[in-house]
Backbone as a printed PyTorch tensor [residue, N CA C, xyz], in Angstrom:
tensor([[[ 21.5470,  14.8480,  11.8630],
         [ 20.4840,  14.9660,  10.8700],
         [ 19.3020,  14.1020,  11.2760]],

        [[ 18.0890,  14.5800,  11.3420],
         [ 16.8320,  13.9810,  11.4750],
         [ 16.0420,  12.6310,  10.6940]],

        [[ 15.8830,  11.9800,  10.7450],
         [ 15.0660,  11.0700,   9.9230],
         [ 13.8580,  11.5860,   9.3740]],

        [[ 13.5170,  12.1560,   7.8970],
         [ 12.6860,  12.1750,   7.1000],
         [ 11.5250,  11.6170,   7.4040]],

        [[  9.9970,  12.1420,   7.7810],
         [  9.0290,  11.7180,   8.1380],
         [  8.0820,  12.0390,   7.5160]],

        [[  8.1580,  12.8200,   6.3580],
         [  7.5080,  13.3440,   5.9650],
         [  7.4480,  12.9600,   4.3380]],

        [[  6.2700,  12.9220,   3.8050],
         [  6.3840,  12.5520,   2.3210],
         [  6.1990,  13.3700,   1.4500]],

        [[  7.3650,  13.7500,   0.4790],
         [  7.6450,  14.7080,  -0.1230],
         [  7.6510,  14.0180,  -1.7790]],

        [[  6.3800,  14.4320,  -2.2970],
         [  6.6880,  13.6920,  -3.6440],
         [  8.0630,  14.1600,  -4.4460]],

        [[  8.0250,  15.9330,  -4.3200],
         [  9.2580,  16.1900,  -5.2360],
         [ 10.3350,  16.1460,  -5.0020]],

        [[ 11.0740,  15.2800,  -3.8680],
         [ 12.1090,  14.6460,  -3.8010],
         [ 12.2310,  13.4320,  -4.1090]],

        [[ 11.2950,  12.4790,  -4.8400],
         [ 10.8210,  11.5590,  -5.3770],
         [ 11.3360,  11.4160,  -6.7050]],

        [[ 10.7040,  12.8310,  -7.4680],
         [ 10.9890,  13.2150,  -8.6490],
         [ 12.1850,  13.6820,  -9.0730]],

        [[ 12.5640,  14.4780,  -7.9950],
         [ 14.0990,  14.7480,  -8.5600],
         [ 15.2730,  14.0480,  -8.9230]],

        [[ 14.8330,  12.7410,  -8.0520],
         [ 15.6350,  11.7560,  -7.5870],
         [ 15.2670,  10.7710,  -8.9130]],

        [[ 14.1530,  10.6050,  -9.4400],
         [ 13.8270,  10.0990, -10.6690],
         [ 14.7680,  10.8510, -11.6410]],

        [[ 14.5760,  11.9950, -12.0070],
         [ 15.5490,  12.3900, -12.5880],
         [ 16.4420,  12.3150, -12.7410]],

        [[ 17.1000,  12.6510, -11.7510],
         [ 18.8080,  12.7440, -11.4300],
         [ 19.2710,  10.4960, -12.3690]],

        [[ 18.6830,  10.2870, -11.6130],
         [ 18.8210,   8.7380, -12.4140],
         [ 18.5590,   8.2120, -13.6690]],

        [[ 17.9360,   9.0900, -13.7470],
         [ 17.0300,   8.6720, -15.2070],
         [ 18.2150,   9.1690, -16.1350]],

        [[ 18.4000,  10.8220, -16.6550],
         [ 19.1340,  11.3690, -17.0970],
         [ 20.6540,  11.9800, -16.5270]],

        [[ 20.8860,  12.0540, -15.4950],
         [ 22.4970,  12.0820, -14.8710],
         [ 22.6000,  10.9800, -14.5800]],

        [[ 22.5950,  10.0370, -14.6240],
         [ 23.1990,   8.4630, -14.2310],
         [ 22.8320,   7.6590, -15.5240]],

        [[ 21.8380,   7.9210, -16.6970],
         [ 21.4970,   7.2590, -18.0610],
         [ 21.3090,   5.7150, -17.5860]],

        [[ 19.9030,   5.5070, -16.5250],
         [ 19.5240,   4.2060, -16.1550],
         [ 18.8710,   3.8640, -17.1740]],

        [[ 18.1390,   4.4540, -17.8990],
         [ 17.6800,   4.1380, -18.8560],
         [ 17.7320,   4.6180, -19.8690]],

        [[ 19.4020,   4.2010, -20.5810],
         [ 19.4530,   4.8930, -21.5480],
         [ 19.3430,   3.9480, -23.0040]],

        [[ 17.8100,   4.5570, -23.0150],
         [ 17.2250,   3.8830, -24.5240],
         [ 17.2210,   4.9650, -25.5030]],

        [[ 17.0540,   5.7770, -25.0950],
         [ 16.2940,   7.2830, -26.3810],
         [ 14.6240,   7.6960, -25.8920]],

        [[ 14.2900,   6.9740, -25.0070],
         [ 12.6370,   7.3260, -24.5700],
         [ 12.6500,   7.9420, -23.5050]],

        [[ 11.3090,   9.5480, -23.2070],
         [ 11.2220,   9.5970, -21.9980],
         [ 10.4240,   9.1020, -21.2460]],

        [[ 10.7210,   9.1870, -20.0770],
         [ 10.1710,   8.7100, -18.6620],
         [  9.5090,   9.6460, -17.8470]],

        [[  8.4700,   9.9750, -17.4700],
         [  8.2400,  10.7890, -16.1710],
         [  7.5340,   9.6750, -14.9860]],

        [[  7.4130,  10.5690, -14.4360],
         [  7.4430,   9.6190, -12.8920],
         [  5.5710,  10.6150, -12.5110]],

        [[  4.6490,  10.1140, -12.0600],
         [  3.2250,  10.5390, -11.5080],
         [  3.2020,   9.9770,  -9.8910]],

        [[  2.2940,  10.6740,  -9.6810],
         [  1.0350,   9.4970,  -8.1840],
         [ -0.0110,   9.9930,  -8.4560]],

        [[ -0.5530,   8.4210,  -7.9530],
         [ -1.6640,   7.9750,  -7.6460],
         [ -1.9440,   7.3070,  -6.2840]],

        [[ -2.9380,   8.0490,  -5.5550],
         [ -2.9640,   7.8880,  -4.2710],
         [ -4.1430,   6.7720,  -3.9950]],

        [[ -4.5870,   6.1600,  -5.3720],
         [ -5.7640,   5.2180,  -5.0860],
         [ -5.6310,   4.4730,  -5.9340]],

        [[ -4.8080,   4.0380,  -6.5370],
         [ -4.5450,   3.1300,  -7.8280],
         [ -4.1750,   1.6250,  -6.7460]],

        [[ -4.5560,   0.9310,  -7.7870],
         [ -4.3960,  -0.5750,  -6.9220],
         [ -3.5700,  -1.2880,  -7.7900]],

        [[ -2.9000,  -2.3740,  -7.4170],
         [ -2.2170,  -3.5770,  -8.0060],
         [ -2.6310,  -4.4380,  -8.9060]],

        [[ -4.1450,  -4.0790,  -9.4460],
         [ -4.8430,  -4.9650, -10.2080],
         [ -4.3830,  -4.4510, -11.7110]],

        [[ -4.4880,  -5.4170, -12.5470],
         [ -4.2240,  -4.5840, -14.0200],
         [ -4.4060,  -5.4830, -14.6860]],

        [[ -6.3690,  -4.8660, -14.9550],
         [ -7.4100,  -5.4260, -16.2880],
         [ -6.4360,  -5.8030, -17.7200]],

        [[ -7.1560,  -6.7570, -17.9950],
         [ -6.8720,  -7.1720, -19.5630],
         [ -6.7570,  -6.1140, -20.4230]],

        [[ -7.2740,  -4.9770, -20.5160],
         [ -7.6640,  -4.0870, -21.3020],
         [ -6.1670,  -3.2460, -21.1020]],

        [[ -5.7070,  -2.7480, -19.5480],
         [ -4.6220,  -2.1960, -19.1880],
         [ -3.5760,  -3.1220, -19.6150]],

        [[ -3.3370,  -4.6710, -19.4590],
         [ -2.7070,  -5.5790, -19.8520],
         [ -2.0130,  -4.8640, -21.4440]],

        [[ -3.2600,  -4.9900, -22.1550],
         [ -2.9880,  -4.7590, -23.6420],
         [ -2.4230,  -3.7750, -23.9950]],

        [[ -2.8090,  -2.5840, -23.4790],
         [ -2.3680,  -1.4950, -23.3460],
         [ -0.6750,  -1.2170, -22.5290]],

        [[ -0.0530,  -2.3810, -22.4390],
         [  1.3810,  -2.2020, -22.2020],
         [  1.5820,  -2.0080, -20.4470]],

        [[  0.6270,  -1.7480, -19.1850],
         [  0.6190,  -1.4900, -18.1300],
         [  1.1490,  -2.9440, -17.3280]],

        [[  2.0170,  -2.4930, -16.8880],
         [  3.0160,  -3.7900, -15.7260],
         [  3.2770,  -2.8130, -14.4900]],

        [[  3.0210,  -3.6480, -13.3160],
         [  3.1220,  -3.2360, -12.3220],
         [  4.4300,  -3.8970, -10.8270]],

        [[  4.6180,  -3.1370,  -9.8150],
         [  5.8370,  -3.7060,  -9.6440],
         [  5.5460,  -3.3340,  -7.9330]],

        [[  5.9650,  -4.3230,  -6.9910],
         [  5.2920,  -4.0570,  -5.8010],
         [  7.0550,  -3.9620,  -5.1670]],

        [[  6.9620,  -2.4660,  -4.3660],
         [  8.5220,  -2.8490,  -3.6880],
         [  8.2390,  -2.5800,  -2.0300]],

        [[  9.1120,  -3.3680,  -1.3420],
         [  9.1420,  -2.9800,   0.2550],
         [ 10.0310,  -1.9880,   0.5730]],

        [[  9.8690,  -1.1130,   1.2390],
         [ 11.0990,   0.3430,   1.4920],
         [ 11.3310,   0.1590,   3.0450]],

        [[ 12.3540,   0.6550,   3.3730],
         [ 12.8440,   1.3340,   5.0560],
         [ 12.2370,   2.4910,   5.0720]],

        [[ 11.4240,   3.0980,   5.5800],
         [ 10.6230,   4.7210,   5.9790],
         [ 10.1740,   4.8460,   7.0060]],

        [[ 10.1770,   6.2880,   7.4190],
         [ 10.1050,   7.2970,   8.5690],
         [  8.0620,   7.6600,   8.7320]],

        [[  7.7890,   7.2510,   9.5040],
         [  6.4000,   7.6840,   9.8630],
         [  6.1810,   8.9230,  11.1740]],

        [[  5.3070,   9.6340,  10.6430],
         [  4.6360,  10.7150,  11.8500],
         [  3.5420,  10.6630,  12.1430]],

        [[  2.7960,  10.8540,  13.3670],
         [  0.7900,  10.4770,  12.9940],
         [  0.7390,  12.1330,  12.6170]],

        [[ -0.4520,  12.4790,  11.7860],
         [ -0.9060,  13.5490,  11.6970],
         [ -1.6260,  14.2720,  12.9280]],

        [[ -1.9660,  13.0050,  14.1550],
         [ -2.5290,  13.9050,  15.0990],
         [ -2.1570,  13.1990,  16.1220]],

        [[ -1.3380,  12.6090,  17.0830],
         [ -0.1800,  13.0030,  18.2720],
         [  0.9770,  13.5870,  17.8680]],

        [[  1.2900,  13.0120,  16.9820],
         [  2.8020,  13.4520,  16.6200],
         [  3.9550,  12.4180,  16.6800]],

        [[  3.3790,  11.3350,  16.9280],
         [  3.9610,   9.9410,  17.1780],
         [  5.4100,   9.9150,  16.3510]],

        [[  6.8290,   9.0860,  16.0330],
         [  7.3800,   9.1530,  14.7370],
         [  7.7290,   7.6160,  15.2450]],

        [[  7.8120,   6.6500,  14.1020],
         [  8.0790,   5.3310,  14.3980],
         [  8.9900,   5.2200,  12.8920]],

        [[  9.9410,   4.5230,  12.8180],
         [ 10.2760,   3.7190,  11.9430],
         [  9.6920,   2.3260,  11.2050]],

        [[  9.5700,   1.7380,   9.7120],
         [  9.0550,   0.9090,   9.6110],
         [ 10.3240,   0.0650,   8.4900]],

        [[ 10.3140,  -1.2850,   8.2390],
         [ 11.3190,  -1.7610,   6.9720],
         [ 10.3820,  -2.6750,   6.4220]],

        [[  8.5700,  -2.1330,   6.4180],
         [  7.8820,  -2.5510,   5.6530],
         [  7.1230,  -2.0440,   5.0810]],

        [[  7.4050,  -0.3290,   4.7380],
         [  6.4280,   0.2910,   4.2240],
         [  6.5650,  -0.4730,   2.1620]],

        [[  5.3500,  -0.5270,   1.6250],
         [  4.5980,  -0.5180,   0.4970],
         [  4.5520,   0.4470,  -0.4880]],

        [[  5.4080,  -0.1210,  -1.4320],
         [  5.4250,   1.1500,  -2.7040],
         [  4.9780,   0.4350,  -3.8830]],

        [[  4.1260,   1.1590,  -4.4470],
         [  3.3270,   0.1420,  -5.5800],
         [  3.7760,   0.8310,  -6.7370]],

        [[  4.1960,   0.5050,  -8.1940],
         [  4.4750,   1.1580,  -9.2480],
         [  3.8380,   0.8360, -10.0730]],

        [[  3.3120,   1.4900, -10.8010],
         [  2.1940,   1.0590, -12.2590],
         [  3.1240,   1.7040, -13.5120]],

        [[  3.7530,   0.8040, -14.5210],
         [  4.3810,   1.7700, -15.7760],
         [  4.2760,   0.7330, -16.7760]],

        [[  4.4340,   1.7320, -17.9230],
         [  4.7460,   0.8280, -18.7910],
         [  5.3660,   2.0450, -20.1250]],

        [[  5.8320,   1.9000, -21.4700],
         [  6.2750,   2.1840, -22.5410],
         [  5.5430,   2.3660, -23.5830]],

        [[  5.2640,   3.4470, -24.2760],
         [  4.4790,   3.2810, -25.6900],
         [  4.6580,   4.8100, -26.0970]],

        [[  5.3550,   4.0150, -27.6240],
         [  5.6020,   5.1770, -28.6240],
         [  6.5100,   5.5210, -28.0000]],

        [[  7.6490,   5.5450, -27.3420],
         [  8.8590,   6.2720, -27.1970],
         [  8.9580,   6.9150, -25.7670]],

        [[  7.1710,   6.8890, -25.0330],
         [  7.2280,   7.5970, -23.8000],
         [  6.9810,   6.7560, -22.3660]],

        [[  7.5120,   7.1490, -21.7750],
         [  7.5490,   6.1080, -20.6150],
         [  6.5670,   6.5470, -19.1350]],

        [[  6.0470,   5.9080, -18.7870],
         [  5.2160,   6.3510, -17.5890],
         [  4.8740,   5.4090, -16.6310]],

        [[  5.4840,   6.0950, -15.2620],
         [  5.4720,   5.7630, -13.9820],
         [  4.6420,   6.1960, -13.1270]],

        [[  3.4540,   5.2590, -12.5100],
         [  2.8410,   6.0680, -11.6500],
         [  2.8310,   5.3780, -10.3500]],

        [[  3.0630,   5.7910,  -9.5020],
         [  3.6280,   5.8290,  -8.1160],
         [  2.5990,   5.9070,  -6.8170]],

        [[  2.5790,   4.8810,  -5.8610],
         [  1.3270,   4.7060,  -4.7480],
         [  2.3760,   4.5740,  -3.5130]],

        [[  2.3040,   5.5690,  -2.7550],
         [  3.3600,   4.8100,  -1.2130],
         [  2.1080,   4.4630,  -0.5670]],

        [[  2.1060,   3.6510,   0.2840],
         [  0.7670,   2.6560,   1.3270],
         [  1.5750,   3.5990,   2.6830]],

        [[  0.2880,   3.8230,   3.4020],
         [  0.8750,   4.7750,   4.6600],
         [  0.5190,   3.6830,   5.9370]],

        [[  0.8370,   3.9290,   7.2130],
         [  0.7440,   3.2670,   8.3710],
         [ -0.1470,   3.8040,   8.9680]],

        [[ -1.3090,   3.5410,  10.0740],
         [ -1.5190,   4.2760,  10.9660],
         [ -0.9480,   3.9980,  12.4460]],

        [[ -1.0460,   4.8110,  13.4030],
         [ -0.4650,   5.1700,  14.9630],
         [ -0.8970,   4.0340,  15.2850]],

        [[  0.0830,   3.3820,  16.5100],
         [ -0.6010,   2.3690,  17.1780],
         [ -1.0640,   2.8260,  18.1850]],

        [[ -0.6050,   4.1600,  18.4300],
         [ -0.9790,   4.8630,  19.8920],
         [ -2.5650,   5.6580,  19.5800]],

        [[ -2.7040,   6.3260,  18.4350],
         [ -4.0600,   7.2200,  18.2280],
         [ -5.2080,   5.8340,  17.9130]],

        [[ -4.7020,   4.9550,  17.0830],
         [ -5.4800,   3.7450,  16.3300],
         [ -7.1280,   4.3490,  15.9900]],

        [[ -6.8260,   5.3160,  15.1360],
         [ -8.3800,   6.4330,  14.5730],
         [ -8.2670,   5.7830,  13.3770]],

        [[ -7.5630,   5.1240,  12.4710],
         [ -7.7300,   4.5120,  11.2420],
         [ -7.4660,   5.4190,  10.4290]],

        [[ -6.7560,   6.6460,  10.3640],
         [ -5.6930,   7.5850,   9.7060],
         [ -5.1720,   6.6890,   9.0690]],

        [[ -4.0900,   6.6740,   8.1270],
         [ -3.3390,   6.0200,   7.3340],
         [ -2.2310,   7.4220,   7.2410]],

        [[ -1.4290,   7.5310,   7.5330],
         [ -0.1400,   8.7460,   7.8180],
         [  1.2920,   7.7920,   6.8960]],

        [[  1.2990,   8.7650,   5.7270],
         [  2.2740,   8.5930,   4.3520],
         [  3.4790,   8.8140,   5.0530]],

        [[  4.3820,   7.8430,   4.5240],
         [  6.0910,   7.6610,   4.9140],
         [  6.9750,   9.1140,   4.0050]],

        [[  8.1300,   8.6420,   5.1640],
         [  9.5170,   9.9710,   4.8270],
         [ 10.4260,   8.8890,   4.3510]],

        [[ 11.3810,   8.6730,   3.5000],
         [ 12.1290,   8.2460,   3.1460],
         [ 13.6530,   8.9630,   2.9770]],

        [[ 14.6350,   8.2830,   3.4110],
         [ 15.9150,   8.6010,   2.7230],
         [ 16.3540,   8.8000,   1.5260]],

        [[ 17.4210,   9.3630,   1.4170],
         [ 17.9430,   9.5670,  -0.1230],
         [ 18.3740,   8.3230,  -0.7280]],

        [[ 18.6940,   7.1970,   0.2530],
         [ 19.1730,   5.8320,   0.1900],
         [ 18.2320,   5.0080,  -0.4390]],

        [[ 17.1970,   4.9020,  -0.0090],
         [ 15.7980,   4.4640,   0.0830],
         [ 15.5350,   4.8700,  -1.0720]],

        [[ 15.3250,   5.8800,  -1.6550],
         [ 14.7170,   6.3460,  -2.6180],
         [ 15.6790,   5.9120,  -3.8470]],

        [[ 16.7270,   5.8220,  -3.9340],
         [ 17.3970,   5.5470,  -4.9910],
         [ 17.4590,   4.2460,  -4.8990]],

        [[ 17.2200,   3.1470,  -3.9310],
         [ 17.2210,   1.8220,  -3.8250],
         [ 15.9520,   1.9450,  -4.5490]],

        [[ 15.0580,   1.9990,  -4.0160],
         [ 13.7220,   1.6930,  -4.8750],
         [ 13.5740,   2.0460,  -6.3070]],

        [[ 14.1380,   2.7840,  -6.6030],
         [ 14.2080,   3.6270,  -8.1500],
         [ 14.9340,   2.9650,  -8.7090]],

        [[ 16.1410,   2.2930,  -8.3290],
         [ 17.0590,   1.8860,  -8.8610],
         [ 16.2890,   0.1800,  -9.4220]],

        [[ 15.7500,  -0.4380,  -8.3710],
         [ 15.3020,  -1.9280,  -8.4000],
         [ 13.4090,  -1.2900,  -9.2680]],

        [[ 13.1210,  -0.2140,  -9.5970],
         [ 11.8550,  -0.4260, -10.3460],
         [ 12.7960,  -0.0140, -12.0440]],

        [[ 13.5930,   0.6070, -12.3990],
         [ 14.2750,   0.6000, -13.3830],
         [ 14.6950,  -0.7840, -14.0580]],

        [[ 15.2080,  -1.4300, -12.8080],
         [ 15.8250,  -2.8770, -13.0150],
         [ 14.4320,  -3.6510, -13.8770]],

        [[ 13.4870,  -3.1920, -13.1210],
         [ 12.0470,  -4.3490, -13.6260],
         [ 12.0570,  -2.9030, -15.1800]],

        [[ 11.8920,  -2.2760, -15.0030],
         [ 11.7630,  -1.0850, -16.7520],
         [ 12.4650,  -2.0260, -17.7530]],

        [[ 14.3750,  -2.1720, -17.5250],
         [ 14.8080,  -2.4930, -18.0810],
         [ 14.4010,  -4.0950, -18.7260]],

        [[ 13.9940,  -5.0200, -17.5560],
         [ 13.5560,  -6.3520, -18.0420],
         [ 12.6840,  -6.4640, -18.9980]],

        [[ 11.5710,  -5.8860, -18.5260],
         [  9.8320,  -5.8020, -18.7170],
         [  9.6580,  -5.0270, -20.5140]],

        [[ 10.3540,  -3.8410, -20.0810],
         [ 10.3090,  -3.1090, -21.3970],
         [ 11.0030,  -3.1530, -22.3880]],

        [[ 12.2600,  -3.2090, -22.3800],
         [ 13.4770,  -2.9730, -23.1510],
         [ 14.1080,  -4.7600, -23.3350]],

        [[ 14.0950,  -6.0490, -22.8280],
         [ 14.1330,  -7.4980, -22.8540],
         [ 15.7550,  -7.2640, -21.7020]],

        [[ 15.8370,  -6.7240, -20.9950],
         [ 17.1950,  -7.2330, -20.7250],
         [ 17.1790,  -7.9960, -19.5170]],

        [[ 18.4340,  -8.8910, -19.0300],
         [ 18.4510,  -9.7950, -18.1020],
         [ 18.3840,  -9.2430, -17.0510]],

        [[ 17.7850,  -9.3810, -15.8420],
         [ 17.9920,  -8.8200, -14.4030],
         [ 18.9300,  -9.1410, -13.6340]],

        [[ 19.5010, -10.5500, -14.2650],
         [ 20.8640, -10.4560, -13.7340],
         [ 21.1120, -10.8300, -12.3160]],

        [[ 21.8480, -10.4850, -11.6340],
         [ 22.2280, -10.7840, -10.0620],
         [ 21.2050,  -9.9550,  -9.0930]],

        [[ 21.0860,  -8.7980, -10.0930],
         [ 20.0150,  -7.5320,  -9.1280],
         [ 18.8670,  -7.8300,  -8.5450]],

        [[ 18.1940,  -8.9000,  -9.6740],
         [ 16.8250,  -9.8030,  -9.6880],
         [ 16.8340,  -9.9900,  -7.6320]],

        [[ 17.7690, -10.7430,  -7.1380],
         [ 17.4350, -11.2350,  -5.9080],
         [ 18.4170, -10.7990,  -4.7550]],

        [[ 18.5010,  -9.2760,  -5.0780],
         [ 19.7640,  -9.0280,  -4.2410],
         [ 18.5610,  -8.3990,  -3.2760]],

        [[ 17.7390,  -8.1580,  -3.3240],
         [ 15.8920,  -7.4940,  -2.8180],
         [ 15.8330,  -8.4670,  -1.4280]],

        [[ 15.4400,  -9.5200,  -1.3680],
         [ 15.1580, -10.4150,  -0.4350],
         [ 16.5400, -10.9030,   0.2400]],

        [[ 17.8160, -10.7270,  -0.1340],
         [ 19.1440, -11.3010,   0.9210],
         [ 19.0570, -10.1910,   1.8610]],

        [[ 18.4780,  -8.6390,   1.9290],
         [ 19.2590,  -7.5590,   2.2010],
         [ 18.0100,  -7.1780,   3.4610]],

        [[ 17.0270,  -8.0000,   3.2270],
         [ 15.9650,  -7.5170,   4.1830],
         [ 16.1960,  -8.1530,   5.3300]],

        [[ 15.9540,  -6.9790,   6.2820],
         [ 15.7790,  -7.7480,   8.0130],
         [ 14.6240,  -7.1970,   8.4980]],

        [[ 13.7800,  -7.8670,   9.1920],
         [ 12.5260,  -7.8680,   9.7870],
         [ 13.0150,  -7.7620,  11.5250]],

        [[ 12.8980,  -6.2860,  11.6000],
         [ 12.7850,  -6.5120,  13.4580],
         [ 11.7480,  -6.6540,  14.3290]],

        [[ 10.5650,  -6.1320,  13.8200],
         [  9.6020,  -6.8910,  14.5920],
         [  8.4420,  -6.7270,  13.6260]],

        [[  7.2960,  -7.9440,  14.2150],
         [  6.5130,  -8.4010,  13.6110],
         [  5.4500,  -7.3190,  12.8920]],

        [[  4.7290,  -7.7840,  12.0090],
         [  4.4590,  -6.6310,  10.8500],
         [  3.2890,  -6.8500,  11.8120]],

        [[  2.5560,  -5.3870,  11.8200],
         [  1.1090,  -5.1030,  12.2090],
         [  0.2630,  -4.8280,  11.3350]],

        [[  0.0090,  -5.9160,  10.8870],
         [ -1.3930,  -5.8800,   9.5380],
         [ -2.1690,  -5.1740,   9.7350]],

        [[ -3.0410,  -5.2270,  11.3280],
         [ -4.0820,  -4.3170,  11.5870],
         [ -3.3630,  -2.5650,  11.1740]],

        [[ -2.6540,  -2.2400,  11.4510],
         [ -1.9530,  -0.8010,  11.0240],
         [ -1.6330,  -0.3170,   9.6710]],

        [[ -1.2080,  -1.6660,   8.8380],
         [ -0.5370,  -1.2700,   7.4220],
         [ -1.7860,  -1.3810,   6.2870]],

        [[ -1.9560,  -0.0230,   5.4990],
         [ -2.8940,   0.0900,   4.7390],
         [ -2.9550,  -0.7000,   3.4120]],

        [[ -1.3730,  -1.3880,   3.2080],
         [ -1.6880,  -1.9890,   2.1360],
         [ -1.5970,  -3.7780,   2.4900]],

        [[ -1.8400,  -3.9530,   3.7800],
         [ -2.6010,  -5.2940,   4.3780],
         [ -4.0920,  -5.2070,   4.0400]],

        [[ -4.1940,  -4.2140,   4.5920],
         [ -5.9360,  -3.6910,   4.4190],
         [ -6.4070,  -3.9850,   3.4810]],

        [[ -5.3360,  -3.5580,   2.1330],
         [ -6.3950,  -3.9220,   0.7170],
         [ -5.9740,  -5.1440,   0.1710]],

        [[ -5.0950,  -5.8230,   0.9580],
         [ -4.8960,  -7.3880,   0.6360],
         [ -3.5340,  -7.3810,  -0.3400]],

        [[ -3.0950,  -6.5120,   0.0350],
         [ -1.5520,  -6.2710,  -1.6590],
         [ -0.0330,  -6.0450,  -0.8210]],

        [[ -0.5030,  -6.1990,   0.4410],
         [  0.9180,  -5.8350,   0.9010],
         [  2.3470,  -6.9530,   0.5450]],

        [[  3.1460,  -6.4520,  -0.0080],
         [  3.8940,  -7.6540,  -0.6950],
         [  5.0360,  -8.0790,   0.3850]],

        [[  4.6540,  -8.1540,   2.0330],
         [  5.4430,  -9.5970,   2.8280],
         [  5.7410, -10.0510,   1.9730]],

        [[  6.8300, -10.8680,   2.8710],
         [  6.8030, -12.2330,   3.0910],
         [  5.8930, -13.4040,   3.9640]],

        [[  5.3520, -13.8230,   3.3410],
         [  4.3970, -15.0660,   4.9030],
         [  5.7490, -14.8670,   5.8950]],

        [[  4.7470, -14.9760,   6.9570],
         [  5.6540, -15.2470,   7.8270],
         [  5.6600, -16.9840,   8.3650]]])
């Protein structure tokens, strides 16, 4: 089987689903849908503040392709940004993946990640974890820092390449 290179929102969504309601991650009585936003940033005005908006920065393992060699690289620092929050009973997730560009084309493309089924339910699983804290009061528990034991860094991050270095939000670690 191939490594996923490609970014497919509605395997995103399904996968939201399948968790949401066949696994009852969040089983309060409210719904949830899952959006993107391909330009939304990490900032969140007083006004959004008030308005219930919390945001949640996660690091993923993903599959990259350039749109024009055809390059495919692996990364275990691609950038997933989540914007959600709760009101009135309905829940809303809106969703930013940060793309890489080629080190080989270096045209300043930004080319969106493929993810696993692994991946995707890790990340879903640990932005639920922050739902459950944030929204609903519950403890995070052991889950809180199981995020940072599990990461390995094989080689050094290329800021110049990663788009969400670029806008200053990429959530490294210092090195």
């Amino acid at each position: 089987m191939s490594r996923s290179t490609a970014w497919i929102p509605a395997f995103w969504l399904d996968i939201f689903d399948e968790l949401l309601y066949d696994d009852n991650e969040l089983d309060y009585g409210d719904d949830w849908n899952l959006n993107f936003n391909y330009s939304q940033t990490d900032e969140v005005t007083n006004e959004q503040r008030k308005r219930g908006w919390k945001v949640y920065c996660h690091n993923a393992y993903g599959n990259f392709k350039c749109g024009s060699c055809r390059k495919t690289w692996p990364s275990a620092r691609v950038v997933l940004l989540f914007r959600y929050r709760l009101q009135k009973g309905r829940g809303t997730v809106i969703m930013r993946p940060y793309g890489q560009a080629c080190r080989r084309c270096q045209d300043g493309e930004f080319d969106l990640p493929g993810f696993s089924r692994k991946e995707v339910e890790h990340a879903l699983l640990r932005l639920f974890s922050k739902i459950r804290k944030n929204c609903y009061g519950e403890d995070e528990g052991d889950e809180g820092s199981s995020t940072s034991s599990t990461k390995v860094w094989t080689k050094p991050h290329e800021k110049s390449l990663c788009e969400a270095c670029r806008q200053g939000i990429c959530c490294q670690e210092d090195e």
